[in-house]
VEXVODO-887344 format. One record per residue (C-alpha): residue in one letter; x, y, z. Coordinates in steps of 0.5 Angstrom, whole numbers, plus 500, padded with zeros to 3 digits. Layout:
BEGIN
A	X	Y	Z $
...
This chain:
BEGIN
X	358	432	638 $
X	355	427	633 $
X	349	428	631 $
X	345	424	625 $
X	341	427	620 $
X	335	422	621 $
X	334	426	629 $
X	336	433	626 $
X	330	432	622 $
X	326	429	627 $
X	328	435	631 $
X	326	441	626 $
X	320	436	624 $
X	318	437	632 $
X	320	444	633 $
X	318	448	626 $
X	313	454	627 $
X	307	450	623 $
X	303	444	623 $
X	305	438	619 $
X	302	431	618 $
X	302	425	613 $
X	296	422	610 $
X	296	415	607 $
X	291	415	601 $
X	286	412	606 $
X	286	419	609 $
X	289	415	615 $
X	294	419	619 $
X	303	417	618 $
X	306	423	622 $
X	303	429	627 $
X	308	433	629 $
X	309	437	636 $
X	305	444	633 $
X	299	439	631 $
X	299	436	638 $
X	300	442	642 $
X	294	446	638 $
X	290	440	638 $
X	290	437	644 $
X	292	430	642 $
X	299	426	642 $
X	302	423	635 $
X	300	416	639 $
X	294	418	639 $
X	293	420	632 $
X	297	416	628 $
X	295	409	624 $
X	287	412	625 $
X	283	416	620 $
X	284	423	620 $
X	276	424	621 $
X	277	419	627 $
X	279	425	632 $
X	276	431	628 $
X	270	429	626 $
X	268	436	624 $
X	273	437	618 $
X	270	438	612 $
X	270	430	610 $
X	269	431	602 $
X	273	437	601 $
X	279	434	604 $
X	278	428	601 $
X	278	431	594 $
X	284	435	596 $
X	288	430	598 $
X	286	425	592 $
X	287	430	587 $
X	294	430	589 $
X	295	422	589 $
X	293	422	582 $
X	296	429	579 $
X	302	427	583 $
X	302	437	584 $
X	302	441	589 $
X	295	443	592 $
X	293	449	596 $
X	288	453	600 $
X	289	460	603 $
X	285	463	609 $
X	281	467	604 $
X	277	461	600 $
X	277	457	608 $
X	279	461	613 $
X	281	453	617 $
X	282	447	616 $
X	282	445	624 $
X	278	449	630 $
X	285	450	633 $
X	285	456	638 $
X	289	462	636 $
X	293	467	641 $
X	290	474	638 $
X	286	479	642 $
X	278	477	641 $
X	277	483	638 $
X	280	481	633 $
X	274	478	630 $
X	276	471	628 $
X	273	466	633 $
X	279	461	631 $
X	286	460	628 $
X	286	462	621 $
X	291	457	617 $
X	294	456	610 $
X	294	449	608 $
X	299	446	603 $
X	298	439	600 $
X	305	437	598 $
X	306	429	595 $
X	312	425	597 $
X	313	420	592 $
X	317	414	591 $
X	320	413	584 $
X	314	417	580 $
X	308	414	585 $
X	306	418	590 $
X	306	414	597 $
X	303	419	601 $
X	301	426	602 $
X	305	431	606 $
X	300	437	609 $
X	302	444	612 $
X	298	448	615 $
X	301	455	617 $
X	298	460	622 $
X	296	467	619 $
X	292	469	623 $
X	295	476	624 $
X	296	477	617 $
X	288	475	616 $
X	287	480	622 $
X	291	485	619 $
X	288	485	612 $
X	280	485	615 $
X	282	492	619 $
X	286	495	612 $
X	279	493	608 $
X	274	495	614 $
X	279	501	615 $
X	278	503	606 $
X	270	502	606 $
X	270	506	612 $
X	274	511	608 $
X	270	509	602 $
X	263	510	606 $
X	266	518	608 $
X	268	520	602 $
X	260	518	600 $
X	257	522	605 $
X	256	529	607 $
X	260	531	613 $
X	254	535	616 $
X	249	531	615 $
X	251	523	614 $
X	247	523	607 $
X	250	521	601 $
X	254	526	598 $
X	253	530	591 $
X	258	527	588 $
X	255	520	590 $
X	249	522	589 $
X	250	524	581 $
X	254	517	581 $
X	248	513	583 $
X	244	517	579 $
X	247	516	573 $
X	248	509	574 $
X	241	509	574 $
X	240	513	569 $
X	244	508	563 $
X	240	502	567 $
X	233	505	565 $
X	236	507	558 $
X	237	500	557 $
X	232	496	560 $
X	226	502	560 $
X	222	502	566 $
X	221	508	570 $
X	225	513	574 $
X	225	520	578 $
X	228	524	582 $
X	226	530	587 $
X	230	536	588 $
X	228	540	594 $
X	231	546	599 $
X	228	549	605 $
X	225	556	604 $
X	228	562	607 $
X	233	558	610 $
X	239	564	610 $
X	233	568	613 $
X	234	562	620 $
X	241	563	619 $
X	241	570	619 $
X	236	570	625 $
X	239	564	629 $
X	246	564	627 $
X	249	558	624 $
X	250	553	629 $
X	242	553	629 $
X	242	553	621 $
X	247	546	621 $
X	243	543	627 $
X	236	544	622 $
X	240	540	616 $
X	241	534	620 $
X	234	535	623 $
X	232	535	617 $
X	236	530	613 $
X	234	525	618 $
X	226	526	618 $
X	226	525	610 $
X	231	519	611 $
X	226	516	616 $
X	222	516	610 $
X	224	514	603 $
X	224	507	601 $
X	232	502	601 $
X	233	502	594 $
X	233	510	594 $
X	239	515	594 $
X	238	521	598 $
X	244	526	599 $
X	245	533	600 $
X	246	536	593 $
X	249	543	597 $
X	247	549	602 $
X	241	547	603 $
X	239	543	597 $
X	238	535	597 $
X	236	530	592 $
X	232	524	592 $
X	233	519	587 $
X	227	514	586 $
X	229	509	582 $
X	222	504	578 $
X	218	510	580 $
X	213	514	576 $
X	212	521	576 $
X	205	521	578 $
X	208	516	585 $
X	215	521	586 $
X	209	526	586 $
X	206	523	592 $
X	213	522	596 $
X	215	529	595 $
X	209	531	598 $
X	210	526	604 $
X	217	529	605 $
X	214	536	604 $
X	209	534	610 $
X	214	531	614 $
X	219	538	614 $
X	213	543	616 $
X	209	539	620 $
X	215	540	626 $
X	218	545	628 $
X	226	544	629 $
X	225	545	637 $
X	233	547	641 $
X	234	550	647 $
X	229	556	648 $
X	228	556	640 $
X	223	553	636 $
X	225	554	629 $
X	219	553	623 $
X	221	550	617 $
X	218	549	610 $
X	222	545	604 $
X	220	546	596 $
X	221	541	591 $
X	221	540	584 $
X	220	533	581 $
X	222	531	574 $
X	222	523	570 $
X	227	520	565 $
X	223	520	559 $
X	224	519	551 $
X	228	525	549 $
X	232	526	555 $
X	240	525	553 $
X	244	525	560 $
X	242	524	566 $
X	244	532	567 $
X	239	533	564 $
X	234	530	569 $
X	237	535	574 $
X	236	540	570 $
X	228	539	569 $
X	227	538	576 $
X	230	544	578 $
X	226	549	573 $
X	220	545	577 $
X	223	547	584 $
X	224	553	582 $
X	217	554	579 $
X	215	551	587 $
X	218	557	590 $
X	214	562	585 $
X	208	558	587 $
X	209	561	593 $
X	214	555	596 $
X	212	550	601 $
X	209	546	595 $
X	212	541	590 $
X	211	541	583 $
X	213	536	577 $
X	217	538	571 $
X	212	536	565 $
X	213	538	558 $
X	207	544	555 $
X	201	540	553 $
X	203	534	557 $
């Protein structure tokens, strides 16, 4: 069988898995092939020998027209991957909706077809990776929920100790080199091994959520709040004074007593002490921070707990 190599082209032209069209430097169209049509919904008859913006209006005009000119005057290959425009056409795709993309996403390359060393027009491509895109949105989601689990305390969702002093130093080095104000809060629920002994453990964890959630209800965004361990949070506060930290350990102090944690034939009281300290001249190292705050926690509980004390140098 004789077969000429001007109809095999045409024929892989027609059969390839991807888009491919033509356009001259007046963005008008020369060749549209059979993925093009079938995914556009318009034959080559009716494609051909108009403006490519003709029939798709809605393609990002001034975009395609540097990207096309670009190519005639360099005479280079161009191209755009998914990732900088998710699409080039609004052409459907044959992935589950749950995918999370509302059309096809394309990787587009812009291929000059020269004549001696002018180029005449330019070939463009476009390849569906709607798949792959799909794929590396899951691997991504799949790592920052990884991420998020790593940050967070099992029991309670808060940020996790080890999070906590990542933030915190951060912060620390931030007020280091701009100034300002910062604190934080330590605190513990008092008598907590008392409501473990007493109600068993199960009750002691469902007070640390509890918990957990009343004072998250009240701290500002920008703030980090994390279980530092046992029964001990923290709260880090940043542009915040010592005097205003003050203020919000006791509305968190409020917020602990003021309702018992109710269960089922069980109302369990809960009381919290915390301590309070802010960065100051003379602090080398945000553990230090944590160390000032705790001896002012541990001041509270010798006050007689449910009480919130700030960590002050004598004669401050």
């Amino acid at each position: 069988m004789n077969v000429s190599v001007e109809s095999l082209s045409d024929l892989v032209l027609e059969r390839v898995g991807f888009g491919i069209f033509v356009l001259d430097r007046d963005l008008n169209v020369l060749m549209w092939n059979r993925f093009m049509q079938d995914h556009s919904g318009l034959s080559a008859e009716q494609v051909v020998d108009h403006s490519i913006f003709q029939n798709f209006p809605e393609l990002p005009r001034v975009w395609l027209t540097r990207k096309i000119e670009s190519v005639f005057q360099l005479g280079t290959f161009a191209f755009s991957s998914w990732e900088q425009r998710p699409y080039l056409f609004k052409f459907d795709h044959d992935r589950p909706i749950t995918g999370g993309v509302d059309f096809m996403q394309q990787d587009c390359t812009f291929m000059p077809l020269m004549r001696g060393r002018e180029v005449v027009a330019v070939c463009v491509t476009i390849s569906d990776v709607t798949h792959v895109s799909i794929v590396q949105r899951e691997r991504e989601e799949a790592v920052a929920k990884l991420q998020e689990y790593a940050n967070r305390d099992g029991l309670t969702g808060i940020a996790n100790r080890r999070f906590f002093e990542a933030r915190l130093r951060d912060e620390f080095t931030r007020w280091q080199r701009y100034g300002g104000d910062m604190s934080m809060l330590l605190f513990d629920l008092d008598h907590f091994k008392k409501i473990n002994d007493q109600f068993g453990h199960g009750v002691g964890d469902t007070v640390l959520r509890v918990m957990a959630q009343r004072v998250a209800g009240v701290v500002r965004a920008q703030d980090t709040f994390g279980r530092f361990g046992g029964e001990e949070f923290a709260l880090l506060l940043p542009c915040t004074p010592l005097d205003d930290a003050m203020l919000v350990a006791e509305k968190i102090r409020c917020v602990i007593e003021e309702t018992p944690v109710e269960l089922i034939g069980t109302s369990v009281p809960v009381t919290a002490s915390l301590g309070g300290a802010a960065a100051r001249d003379g602090v080398p190292a945000y553990d230090v921070l944590i160390n000032e705050a705790d001896a002012a926690l541990y001041r509270a509980k010798r006050q007689g707990r449910n009480c919130a004390v700030a960590f002050r140098l004598a004669g401050s």
